[in-house]
Structure formats: structure tokens, C-alpha cells
MIZA-959172 format. One record per residue: residue number from 1; residue in three letters; x, y, z of N, C-alpha, C in turn. Coordinates in steps of 0.02 Angstrom, whole numbers. Each point is the difference from the previous one (the first is absolute). Layout:
BEGIN
- NUM,ALA,X,Y,Z,X,Y,Z,X,Y,Z
...
//
This chain:
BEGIN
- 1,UNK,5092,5589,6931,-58,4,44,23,5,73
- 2,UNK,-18,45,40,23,11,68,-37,-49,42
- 3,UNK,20,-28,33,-40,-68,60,-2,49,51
- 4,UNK,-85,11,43,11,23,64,41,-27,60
- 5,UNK,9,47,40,40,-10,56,-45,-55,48
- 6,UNK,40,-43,12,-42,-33,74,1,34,66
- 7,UNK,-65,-39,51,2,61,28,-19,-35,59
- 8,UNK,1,19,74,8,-52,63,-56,-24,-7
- 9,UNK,16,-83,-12,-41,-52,23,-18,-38,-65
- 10,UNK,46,44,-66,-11,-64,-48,85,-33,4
- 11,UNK,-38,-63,-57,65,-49,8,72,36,-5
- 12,UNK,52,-13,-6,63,29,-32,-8,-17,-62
- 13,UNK,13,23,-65,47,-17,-45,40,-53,-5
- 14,UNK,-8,-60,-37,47,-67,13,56,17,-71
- 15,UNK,64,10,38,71,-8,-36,41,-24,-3
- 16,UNK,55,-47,-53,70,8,6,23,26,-53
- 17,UNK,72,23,64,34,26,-50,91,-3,38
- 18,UNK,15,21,-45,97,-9,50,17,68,39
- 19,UNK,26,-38,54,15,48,36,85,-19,14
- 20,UNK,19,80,34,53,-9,21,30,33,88
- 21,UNK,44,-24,30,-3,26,54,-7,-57,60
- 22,UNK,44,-3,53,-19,-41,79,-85,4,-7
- 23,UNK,0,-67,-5,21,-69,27,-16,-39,-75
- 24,UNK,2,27,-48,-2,-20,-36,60,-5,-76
- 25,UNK,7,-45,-30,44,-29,-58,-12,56,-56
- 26,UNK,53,64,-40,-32,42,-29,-17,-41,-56
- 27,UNK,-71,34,-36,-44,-38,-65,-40,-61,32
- 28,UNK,5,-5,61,-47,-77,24,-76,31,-2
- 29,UNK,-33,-50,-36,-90,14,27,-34,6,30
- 30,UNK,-14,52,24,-43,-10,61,-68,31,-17
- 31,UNK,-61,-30,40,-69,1,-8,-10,9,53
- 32,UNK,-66,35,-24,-28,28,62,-29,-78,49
- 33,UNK,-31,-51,-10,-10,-33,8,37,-26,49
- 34,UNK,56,-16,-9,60,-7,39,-2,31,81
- 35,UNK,-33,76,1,8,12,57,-53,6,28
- 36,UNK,-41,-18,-28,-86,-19,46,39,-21,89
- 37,UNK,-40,22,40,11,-9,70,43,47,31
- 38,UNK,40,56,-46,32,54,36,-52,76,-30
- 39,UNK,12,54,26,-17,47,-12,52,18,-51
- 40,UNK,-13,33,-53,32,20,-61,-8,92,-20
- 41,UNK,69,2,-3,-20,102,-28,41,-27,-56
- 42,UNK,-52,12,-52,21,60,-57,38,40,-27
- 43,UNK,45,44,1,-2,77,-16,3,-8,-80
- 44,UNK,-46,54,-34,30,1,-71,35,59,-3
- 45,UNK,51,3,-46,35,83,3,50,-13,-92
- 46,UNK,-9,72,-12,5,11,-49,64,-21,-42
- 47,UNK,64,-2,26,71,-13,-27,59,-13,54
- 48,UNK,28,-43,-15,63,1,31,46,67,25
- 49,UNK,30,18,57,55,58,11,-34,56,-36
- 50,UNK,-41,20,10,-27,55,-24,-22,27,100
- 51,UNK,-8,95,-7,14,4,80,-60,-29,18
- 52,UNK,-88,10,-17,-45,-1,44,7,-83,24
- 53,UNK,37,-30,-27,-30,-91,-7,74,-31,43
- 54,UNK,43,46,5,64,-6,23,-39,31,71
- 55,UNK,-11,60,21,-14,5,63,-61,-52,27
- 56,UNK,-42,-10,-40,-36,-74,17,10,-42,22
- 57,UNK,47,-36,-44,49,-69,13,58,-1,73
- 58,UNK,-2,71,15,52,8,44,-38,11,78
- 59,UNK,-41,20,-21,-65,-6,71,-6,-49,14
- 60,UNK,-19,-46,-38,-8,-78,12,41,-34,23
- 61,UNK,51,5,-13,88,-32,20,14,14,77
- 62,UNK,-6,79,-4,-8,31,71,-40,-9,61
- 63,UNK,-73,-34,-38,-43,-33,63,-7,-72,-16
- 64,UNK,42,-28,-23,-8,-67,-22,-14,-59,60
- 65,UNK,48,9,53,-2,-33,52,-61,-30,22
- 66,UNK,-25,71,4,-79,12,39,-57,-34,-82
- 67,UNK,18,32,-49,-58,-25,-36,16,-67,-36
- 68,UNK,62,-43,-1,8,-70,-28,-48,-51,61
- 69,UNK,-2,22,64,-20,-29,57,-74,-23,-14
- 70,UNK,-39,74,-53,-74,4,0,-12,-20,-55
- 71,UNK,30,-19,-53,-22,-7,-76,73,-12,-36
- 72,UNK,-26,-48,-62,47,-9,-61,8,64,-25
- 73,UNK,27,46,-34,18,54,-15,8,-17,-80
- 74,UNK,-10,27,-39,14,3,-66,0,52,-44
- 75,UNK,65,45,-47,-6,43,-26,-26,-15,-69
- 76,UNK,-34,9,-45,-41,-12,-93,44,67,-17
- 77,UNK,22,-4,-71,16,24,-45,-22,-26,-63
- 78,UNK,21,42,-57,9,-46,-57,70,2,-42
- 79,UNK,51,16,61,66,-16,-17,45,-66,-6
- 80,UNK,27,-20,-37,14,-60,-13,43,-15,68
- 81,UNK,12,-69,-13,27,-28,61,85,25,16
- 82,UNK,22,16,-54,83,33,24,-2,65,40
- 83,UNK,-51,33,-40,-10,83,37,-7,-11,73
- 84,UNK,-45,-41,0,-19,-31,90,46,-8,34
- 85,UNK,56,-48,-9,71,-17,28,18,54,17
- 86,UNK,28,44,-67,25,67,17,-24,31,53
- 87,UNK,-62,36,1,-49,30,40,21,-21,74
- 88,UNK,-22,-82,16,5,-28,52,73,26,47
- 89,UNK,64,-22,-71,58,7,58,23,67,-4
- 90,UNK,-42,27,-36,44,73,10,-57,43,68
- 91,UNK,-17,-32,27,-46,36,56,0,-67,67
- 92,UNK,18,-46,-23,-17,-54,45,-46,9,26
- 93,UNK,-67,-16,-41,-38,-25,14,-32,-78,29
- 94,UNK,-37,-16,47,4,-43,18,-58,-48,-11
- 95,UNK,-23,10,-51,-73,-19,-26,-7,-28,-76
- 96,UNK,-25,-25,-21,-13,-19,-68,-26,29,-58
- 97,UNK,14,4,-39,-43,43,-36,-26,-40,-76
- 98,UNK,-65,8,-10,-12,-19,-65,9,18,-68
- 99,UNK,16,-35,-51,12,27,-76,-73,3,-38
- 100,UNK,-25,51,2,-54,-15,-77,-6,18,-50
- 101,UNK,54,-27,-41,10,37,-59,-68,-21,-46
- 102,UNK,-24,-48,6,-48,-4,-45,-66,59,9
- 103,UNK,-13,24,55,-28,23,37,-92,-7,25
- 104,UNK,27,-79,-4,-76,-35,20,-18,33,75
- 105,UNK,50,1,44,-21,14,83,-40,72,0
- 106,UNK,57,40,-30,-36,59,-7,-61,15,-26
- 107,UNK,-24,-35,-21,-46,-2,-49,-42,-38,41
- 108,UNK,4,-43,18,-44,-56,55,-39,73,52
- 109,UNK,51,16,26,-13,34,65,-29,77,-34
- 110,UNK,-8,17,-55,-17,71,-6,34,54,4
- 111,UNK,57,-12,-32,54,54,52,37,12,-68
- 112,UNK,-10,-18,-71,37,21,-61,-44,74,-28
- 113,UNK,-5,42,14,-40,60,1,30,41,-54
- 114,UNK,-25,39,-24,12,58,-44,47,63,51
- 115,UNK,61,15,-18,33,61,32,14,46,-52
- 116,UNK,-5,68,39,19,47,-29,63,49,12
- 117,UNK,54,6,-22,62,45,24,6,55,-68
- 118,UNK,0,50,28,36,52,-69,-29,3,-60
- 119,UNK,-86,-19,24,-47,5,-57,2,-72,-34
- 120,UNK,51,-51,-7,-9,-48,-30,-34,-71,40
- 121,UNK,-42,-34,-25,-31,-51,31,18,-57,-40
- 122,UNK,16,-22,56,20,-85,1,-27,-41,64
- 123,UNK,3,-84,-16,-27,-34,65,69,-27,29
- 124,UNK,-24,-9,53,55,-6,47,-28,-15,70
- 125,UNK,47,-26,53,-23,-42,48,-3,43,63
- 126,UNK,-77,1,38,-23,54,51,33,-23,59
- 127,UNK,35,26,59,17,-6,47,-50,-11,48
- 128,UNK,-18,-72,-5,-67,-35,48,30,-49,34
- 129,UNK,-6,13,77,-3,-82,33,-52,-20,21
- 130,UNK,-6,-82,-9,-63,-48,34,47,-27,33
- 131,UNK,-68,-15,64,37,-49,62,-60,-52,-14
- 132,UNK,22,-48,-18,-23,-84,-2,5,-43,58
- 133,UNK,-85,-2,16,-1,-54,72,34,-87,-1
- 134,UNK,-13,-12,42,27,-80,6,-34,-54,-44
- 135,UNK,-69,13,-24,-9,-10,-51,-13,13,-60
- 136,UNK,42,40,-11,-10,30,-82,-46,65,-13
- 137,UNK,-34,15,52,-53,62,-30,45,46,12
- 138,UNK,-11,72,-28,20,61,22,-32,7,54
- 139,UNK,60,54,48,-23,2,64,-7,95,-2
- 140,UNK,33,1,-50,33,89,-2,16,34,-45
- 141,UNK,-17,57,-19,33,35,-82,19,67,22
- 142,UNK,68,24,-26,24,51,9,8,19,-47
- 143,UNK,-42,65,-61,25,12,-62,31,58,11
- 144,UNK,35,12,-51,62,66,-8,20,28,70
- 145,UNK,25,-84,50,46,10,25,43,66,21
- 146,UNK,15,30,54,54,57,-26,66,-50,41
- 147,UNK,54,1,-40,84,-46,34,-22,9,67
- 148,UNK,5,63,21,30,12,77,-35,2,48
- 149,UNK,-70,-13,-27,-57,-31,41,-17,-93,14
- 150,UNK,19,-14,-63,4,-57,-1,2,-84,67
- 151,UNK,50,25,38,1,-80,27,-33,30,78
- 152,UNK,-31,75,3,-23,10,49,-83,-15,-12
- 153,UNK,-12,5,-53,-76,-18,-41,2,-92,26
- 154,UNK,48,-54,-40,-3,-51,2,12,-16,76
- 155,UNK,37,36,68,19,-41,61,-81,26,24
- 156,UNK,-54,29,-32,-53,37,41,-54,-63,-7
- 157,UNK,-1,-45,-64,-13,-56,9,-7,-70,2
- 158,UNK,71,20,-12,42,-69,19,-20,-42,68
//
């Protein structure tokens, strides 16, 4: 069953799940809960080192300075927590990223969608970011994302 997307001004989605990545212990829990009182992004993206999610991840790294200042930053996958490591140091990334292998988040947030490549359909995870206010509501939805638009979309309302 597909869960709609939330949309500015309802609650967030309440999750844990392990993450890996500064400032955090890789596989430690983290909940959303946890960061009530900061502004929170999102990104969901489809796979590890793959290019569109690699030039993604690398935008972010690249304006990190400026956007760690404005918000918790968080990359969603549903790659397990080693792929993450990998991912992380092979780009040095400077951000955290979440594991959902079970793929409750995705699913929380609306973003486990039906894709189509080469005629064959499968579900798989939409390249959406939410920006989450200080308290928990959505503040923002960016669906099908494009990478290289990306952290110029999120510094617009950050």
C-alpha cells in the first residue's frame, strides 16, 4: 500500500533508524525525536555511488559549510549500514546518512513509488527532500529533486 506524501504543515513522520556518518557512532539510533528544536532536511535518494545520488551527495559536501549552519542534514536510503561507510569515505562526505533497510521511512514519507526503466516496473525510492521545522512539521517538499539543482532548491529555504 503506498502512504501519501506529507506535505508543508503536516507533522513529520516519527522514525528510528541507524545511521551512519559525523557526528554520529555508525549503526547508532537516531530518531527523529531527538532532533526536535533544529531544522531537519531529509534527502531520500535512490542507492549508494550510483552517478545521480553521487552528484547529490557531493553538492551537499560542497555547500556544507553554509548549509550544516542552517539545518541537520540527513541523507535516507535503503542501503544497509556498510554501503553507507563506503559511500561516506569514498566521497567524504560530511553528513550522516540513514539506513532503511526495512523501508518503514520510505514508506512513512511516501517516497517508495512504483519506477519504470526499460519497460520493467519495480518500486523503488523517489528522489524527494523535506525540510522539517523546529518542531517537527514539514516546512518543505521537493519531489523528483534534479542532483544539480538540489542544495540551490534547499539554501532557497533554508
Amino acid at each position: 500500500m503506498m502512504h501519501p506524501r506529507p506535505q508543508p504543515g503536516d507533522p513529520a513522520p516519527a522514525f528510528s533508524a541507524p545511521v551512519v556518518g559525523a557526528p554520529y557512532a555508525d549503526g547508532e539510533i537516531l530518531s527523529l525525536d531527538a532532533l526536535l528544536g533544529r531544522k531537519v532536511v531529509l534527502y531520500f535518494y535512490p542507492k549508494d555511488d550510483t552517478p545521480g545520488c553521487t552528484t547529490q551527495a557531493c553538492g551537499i559536501r560542497d555547500a556544507w559549510g553554509e548549509l550544516s549552519r542552517k539545518a541537520a542534514v540527513f541523507g535516507v536510503s535503503i542501503d544497509p549500514v556498510k554501503k553507507h561507510r563506503k559511500f561516506i569515505d569514498k566521497y567524504a562526505l560530511p553528513f550522516p546518512l540513514i539506513s532503511d533497510e526495512d523501508q518503514r521511512i520510505v514508506q512513512a514519507y511516501g517516497v517508495w513509488v512504483e519506477k519504470s526503466m526499460y519497460g520493467k516496473t519495480y518500486l523503488g525510492t523517489e528522489r524527494t527532500t523535506f525540510v522539517i521545522d523546529e518542531k517537527g512539521r514539514i516546512a518543505a517538499v521537493f519531489p523528483q529533486v534534479k542532483p544539480a539543482e538540489h542544495v540551490d532548491k534547499l539554501l532557497s529555504v533554508l
